[in-house]
BAVODREN-807622 format. One record per residue: residue number from 1; x, y, z of N, C-alpha, C in turn. Coordinates in pm, whole numbers, plus 50000, padded with zeros to 5 digits. Atoms other than C-alpha are relative to their C-alpha. Layout:
N
NUM; X; Y; Z; X; Y; Z; X; Y; Z
...
// end
This chain:
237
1; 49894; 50095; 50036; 96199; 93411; 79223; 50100; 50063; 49903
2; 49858; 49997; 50079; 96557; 93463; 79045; 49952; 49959; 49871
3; 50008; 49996; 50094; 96404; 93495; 78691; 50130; 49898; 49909
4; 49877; 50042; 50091; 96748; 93395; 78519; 50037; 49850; 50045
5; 49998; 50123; 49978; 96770; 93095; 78783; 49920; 49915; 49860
6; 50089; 50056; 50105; 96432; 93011; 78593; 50045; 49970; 49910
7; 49920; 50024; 50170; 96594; 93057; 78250; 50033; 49901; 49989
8; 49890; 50101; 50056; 96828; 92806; 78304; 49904; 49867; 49976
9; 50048; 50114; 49995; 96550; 92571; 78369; 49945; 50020; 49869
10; 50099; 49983; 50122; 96363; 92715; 78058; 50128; 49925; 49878
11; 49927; 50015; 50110; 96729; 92668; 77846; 49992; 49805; 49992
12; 50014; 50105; 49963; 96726; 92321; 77990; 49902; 49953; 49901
13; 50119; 50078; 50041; 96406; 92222; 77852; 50029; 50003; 49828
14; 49989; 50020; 50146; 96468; 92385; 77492; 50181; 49934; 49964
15; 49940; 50104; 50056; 96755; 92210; 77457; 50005; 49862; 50010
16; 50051; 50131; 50035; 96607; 91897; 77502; 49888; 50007; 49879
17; 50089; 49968; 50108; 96376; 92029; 77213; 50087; 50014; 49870
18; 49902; 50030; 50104; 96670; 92095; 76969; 50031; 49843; 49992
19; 49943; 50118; 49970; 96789; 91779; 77089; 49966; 49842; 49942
20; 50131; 50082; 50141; 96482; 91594; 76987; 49990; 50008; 49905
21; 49980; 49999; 50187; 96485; 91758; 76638; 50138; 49937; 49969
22; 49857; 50025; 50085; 96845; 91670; 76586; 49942; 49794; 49981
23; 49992; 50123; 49992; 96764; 91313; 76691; 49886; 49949; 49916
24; 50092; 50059; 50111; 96462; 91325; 76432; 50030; 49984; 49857
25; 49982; 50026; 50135; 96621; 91411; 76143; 50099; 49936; 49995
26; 49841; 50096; 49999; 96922; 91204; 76248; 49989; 49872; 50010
27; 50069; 50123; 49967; 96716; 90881; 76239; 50107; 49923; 49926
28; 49929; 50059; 50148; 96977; 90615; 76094; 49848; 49906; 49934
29; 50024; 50085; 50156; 96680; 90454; 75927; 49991; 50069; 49924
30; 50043; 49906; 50120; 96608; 90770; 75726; 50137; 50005; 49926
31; 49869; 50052; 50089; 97006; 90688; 75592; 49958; 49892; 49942
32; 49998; 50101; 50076; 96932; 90334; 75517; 49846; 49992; 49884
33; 50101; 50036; 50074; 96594; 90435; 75370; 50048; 50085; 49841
34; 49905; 49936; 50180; 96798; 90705; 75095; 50037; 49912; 49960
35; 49884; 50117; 50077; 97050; 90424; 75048; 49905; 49897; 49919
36; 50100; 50096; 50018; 96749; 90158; 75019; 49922; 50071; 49833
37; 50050; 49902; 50130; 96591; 90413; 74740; 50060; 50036; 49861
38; 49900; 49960; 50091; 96869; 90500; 74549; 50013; 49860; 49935
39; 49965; 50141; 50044; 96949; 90113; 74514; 49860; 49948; 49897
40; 50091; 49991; 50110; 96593; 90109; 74380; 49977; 50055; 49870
41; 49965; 49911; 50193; 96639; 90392; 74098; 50122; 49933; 49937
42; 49954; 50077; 50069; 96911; 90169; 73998; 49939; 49892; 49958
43; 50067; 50121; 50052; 96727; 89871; 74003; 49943; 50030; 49897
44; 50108; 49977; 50102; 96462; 90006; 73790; 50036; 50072; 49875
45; 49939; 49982; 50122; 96691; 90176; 73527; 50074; 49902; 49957
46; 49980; 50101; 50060; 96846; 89858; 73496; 49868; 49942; 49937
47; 50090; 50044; 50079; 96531; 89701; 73436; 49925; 50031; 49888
48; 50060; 49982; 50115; 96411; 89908; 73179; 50109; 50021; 49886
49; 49873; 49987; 50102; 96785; 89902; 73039; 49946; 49864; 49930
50; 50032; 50080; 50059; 96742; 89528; 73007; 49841; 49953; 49894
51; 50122; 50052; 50045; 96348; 89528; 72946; 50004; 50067; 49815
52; 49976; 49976; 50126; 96459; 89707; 72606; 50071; 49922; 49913
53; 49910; 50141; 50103; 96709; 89445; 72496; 49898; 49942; 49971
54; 50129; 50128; 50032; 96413; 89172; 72513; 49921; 50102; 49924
55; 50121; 49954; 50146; 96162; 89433; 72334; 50041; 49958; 49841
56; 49939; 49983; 50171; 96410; 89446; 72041; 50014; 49850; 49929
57; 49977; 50144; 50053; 96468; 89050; 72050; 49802; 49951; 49968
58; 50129; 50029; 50003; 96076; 89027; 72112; 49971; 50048; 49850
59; 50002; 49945; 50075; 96021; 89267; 71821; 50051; 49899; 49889
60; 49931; 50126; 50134; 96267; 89009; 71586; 49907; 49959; 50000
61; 50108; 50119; 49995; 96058; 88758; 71712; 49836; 49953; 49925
62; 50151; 49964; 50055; 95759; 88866; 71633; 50004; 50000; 49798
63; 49905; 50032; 50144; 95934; 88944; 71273; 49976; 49907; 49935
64; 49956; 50144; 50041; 96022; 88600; 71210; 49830; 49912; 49990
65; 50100; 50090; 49965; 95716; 88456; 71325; 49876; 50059; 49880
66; 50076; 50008; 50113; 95505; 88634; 71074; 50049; 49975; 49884
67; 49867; 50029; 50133; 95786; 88617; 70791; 49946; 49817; 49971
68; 50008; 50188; 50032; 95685; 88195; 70851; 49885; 50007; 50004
69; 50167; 49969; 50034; 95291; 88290; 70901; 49977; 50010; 49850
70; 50035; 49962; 50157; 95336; 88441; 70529; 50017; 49900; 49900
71; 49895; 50097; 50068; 95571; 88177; 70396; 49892; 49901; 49979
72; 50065; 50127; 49992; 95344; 87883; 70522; 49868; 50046; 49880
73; 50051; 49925; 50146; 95082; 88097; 70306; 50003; 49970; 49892
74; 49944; 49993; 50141; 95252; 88097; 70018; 50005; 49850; 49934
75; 49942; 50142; 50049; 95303; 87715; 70066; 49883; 49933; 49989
76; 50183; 50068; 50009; 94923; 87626; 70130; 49950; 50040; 49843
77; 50031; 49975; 50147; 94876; 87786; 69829; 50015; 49962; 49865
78; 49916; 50064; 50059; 95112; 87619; 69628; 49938; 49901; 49951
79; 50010; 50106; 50024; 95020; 87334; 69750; 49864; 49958; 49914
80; 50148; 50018; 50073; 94647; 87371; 69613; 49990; 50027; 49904
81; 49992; 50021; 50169; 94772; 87455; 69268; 50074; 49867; 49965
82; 49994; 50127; 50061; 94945; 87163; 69278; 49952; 49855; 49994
83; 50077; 50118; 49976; 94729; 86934; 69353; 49824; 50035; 49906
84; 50151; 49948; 50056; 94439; 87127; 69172; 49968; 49894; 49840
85; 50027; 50087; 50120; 94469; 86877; 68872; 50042; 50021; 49882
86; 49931; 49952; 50148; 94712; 87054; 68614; 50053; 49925; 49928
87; 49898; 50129; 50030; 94895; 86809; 68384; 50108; 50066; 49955
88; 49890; 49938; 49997; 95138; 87084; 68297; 50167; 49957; 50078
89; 49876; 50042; 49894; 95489; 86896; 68407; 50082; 50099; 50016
90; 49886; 49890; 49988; 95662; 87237; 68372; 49930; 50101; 50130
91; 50095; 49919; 49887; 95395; 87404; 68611; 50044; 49940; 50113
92; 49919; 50047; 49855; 95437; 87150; 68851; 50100; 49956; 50076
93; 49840; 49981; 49941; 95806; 87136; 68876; 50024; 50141; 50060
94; 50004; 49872; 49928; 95777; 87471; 68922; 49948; 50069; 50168
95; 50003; 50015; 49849; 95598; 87449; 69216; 50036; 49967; 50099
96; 49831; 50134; 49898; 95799; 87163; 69354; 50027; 50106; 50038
97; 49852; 49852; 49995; 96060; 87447; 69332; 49959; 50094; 50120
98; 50002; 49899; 49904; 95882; 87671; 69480; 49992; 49961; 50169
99; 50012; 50081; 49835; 95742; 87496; 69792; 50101; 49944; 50043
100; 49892; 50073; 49970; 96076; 87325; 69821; 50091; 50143; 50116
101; 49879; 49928; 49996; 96280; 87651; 69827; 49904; 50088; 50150
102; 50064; 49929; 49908; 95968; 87823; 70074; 50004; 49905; 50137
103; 49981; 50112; 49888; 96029; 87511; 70328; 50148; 50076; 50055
104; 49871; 50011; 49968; 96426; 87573; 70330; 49973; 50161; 50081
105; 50023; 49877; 49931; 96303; 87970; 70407; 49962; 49990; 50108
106; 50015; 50063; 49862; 96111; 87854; 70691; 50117; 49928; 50063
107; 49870; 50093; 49914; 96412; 87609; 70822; 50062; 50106; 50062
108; 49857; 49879; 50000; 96670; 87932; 70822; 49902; 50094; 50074
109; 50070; 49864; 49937; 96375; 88170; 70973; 49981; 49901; 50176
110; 49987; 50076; 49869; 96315; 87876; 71266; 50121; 49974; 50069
111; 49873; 49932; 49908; 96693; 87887; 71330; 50010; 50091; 50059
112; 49975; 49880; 49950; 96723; 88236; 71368; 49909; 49999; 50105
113; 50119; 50024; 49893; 96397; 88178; 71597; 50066; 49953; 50115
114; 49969; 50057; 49871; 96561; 87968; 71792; 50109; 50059; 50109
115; 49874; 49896; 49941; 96865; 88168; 71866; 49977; 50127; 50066
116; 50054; 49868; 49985; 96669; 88462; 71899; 49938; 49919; 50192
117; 50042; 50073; 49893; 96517; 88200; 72197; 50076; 49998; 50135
118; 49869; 50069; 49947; 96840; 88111; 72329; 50043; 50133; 50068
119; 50004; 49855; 49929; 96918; 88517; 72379; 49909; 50046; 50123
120; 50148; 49981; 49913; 96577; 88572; 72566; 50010; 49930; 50095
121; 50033; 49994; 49875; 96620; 88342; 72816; 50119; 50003; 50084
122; 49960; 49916; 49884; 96893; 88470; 73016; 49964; 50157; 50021
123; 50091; 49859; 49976; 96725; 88798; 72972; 49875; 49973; 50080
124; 50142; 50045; 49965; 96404; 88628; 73093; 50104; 49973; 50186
125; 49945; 50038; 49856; 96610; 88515; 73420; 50064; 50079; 50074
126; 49895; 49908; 49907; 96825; 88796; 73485; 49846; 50127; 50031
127; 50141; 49928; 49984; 96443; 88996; 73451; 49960; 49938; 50159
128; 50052; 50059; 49875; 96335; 88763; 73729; 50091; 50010; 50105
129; 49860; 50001; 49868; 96658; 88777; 73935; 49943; 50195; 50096
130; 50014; 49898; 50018; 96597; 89149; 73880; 49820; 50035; 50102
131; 50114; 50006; 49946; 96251; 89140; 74002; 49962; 49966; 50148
132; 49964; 50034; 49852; 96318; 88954; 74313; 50062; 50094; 50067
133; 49923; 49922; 49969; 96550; 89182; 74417; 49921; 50138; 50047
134; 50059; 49894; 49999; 96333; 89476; 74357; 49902; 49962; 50141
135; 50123; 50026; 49898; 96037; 89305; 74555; 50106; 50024; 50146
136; 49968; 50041; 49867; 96294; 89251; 74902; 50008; 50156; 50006
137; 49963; 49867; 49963; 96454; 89628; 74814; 49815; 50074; 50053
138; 50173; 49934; 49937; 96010; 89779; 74836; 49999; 49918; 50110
139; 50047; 50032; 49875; 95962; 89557; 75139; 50127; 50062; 50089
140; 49892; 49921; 49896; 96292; 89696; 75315; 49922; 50141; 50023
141; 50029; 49904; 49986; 96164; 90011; 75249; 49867; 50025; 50064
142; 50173; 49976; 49937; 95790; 89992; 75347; 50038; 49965; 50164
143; 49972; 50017; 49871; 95954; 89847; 75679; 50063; 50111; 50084
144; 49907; 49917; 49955; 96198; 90108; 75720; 49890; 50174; 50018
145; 50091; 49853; 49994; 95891; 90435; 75644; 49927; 49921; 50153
146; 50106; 50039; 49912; 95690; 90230; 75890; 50106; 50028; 50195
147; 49924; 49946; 49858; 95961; 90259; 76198; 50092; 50147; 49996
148; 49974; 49890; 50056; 96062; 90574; 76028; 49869; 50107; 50139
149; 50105; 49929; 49917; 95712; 90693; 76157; 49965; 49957; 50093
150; 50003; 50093; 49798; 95719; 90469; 76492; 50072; 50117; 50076
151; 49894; 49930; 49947; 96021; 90667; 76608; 49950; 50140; 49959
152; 50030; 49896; 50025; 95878; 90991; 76491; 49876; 50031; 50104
153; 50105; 50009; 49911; 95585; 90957; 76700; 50006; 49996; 50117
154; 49873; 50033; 49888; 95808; 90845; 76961; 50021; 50146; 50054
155; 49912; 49876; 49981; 96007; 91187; 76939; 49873; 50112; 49989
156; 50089; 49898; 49953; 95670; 91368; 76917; 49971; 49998; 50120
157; 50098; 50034; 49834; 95502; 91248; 77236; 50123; 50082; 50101
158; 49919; 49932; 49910; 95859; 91362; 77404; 49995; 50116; 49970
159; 49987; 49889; 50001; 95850; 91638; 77243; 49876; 50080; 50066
160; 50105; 49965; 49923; 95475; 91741; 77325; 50058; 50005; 50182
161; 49936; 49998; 49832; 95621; 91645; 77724; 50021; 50126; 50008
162; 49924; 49906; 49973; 95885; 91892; 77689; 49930; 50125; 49982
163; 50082; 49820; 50016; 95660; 92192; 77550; 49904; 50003; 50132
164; 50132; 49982; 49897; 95364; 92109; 77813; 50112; 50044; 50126
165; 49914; 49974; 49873; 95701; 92134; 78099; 50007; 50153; 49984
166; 49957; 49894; 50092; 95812; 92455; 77896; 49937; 50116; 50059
167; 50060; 49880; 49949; 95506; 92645; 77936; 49953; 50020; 50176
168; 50086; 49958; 49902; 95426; 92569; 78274; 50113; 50108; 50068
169; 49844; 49923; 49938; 95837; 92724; 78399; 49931; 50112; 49956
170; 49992; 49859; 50055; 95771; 93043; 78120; 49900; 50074; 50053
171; 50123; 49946; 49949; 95421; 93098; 78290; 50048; 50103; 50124
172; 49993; 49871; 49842; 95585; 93271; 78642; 50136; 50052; 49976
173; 49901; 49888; 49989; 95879; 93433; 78470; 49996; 50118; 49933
174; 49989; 49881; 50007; 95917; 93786; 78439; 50035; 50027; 49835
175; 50008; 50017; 50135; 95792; 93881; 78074; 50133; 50041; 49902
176; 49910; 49907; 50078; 96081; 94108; 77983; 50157; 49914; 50032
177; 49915; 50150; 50020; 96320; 93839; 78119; 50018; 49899; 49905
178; 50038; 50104; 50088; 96185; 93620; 77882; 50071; 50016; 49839
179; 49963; 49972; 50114; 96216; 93824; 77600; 50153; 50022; 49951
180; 49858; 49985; 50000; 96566; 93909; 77655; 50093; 49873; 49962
181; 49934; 50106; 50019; 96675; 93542; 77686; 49954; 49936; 49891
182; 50029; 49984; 50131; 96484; 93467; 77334; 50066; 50070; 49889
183; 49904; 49965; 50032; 96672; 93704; 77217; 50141; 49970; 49953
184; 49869; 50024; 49980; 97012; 93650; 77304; 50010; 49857; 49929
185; 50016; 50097; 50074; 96908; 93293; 77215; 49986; 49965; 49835
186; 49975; 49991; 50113; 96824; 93351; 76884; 50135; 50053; 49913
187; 49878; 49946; 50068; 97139; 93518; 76841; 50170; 49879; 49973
188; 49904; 50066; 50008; 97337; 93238; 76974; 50029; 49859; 50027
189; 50015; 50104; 50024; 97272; 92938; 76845; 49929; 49938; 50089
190; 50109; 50064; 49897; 97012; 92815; 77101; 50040; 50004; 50179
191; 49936; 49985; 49857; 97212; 92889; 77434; 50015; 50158; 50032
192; 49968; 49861; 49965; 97151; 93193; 77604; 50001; 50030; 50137
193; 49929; 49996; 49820; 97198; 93105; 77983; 50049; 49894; 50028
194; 49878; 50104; 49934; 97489; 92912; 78159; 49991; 50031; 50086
195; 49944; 49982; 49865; 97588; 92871; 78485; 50129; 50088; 50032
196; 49856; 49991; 49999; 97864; 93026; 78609; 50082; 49908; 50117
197; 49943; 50109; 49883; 98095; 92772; 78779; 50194; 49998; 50033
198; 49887; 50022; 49910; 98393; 92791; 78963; 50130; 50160; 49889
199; 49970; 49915; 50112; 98491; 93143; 78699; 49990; 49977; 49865
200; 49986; 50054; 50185; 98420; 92996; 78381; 49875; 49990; 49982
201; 50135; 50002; 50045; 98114; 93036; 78175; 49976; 49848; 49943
202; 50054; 50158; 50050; 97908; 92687; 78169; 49974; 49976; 49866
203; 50020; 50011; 50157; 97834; 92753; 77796; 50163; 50059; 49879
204; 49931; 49971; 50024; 98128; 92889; 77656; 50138; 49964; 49999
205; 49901; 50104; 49927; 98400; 92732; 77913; 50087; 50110; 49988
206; 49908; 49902; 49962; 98612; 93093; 77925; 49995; 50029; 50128
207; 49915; 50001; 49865; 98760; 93165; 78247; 49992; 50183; 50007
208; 50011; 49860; 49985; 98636; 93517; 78368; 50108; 50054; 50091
209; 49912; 49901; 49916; 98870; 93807; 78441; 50008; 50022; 50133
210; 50015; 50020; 49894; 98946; 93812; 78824; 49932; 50135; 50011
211; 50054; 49854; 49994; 98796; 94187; 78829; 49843; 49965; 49930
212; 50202; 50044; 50080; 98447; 94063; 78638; 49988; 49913; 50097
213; 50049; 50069; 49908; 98450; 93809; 78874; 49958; 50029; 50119
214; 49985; 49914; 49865; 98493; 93980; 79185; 49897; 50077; 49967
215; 50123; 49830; 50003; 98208; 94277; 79049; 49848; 49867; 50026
216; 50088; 50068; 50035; 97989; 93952; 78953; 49922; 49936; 50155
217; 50035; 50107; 49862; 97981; 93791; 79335; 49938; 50110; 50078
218; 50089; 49902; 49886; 97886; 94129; 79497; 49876; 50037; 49945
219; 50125; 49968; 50046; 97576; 94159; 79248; 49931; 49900; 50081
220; 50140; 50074; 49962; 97192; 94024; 79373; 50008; 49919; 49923
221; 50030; 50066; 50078; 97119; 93736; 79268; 49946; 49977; 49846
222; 50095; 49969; 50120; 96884; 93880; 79013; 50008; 50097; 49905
223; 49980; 49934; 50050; 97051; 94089; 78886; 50101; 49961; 49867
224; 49933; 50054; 50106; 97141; 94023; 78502; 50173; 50012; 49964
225; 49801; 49948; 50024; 97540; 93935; 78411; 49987; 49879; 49881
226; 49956; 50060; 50168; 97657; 93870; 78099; 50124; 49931; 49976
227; 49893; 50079; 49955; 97946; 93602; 78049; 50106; 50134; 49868
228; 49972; 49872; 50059; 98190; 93923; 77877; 50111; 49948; 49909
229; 49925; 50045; 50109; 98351; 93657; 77634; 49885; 49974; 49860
230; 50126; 50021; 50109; 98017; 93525; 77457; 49903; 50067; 50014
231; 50115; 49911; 50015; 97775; 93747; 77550; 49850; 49935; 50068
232; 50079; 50083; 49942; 97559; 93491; 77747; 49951; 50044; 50104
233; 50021; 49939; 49897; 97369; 93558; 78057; 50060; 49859; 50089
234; 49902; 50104; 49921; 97553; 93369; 78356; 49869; 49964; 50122
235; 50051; 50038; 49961; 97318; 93201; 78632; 50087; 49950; 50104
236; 49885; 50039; 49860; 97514; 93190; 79014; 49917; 49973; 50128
237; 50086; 50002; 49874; 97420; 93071; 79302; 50012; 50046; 50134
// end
């Protein structure tokens, strides 16, 4: 058999093998799954932008809340000297005083409390907005790896096809044939036999010299021709 015929069937096949890789790494979900990802590393540097505001209001909070833990303290205490049975009226004006003035401290520390409240919860809601969000962006994505690897599996099984076709063609052609069009192939970009059709190289699309043409029609079939613009081997019938 016409070795180079063969070829063409062999080029045939590996470029349905490029063809397949292109169309694997050219998956658009593996675009919407970057995009989907990226939208996540934002999400999540927002969230720990905001989850730091609330630490620092939490942090007040916390503040305040023992600041009135201590206070109330101070006032239980108070209150059990003044009730402890002193008849001192200068002692226990004094206390008055004090417990009076440790109440008004508490009042002004439960404002600020409350405000500090009032901050927190649109932080508390835009957290949850934030959260939601995140949860739909991870389920997009767990959907998108999952037909990610559908379609990959997909493009294996064809691909497996195409190699099992592959070797059975390369099995009855002429070894040094082989190597040649490997070759040439590696050299040029995955195409290393065309047809030749009507003077013009099928890979290339130059329009051979009427004198190359004319030498090309009186060769054997099998006998190797090179397209003498790209360097291709030509395949005639």
């Amino acid at each position: 058999m016409n070795p180079w015929k063969q070829l063409l069937d062999v080029q045939a096949l590996d470029t349905s093998l490029t063809q397949l890789d292109h169309r694997e790494r050219q998956l658009p979900a593996r675009a919407e799954l970057v995009e989907v990802e990226d939208q996540l590393a934002a999400l999540r540097a927002e969230v720990a932008a905001v989850e730091g505001d609330k630490h620092v209001l939490d942090k007040e909070q916390k503040r305040i809340e023992d600041e009135i833990a201590s206070i109330e303290d101070k006032i239980a205490s108070a209150d059990r000297q003044l009730y402890s049975g002193s008849s001192d009226v200068k002692e226990l004006q004094a206390l008055q005083d004090e417990i009076a003035a440790l109440k008004r401290r508490i009042s002004g520390l439960e404002d600020q409390e409350l405000e500090l409240m009032e901050q927190v919860e649109p932080i508390d809601a835009r957290l949850a907005g934030l959260a939601e969000r995140q949860a739909e962006l991870d389920q997009r994505a767990v959907a998108l790896t999952a037909g990610i690897a559908e379609a990959e599996a997909d493009i294996d099984r064809e691909r497996n096809e195409v190699r099992d076709r592959r070797a059975e063609v390369v099995g009855d052609i002429d070894p040094g044939a082989l190597q040649e069009y490997e070759t040439v192939r590696g050299r040029l970009g995955g195409v290393a036999v065309a047809r030749l059709e009507h003077g013009s190289c099928g890979a290339c699309h130059m329009k051979l010299s009427a004198v190359e043409h004319d030498r090309i029609l009186h060769l054997s079939p099998e006998e190797p021709v090179r397209c003498e613009d790209c360097g291709r081997f030509l395949v005639r019938d």
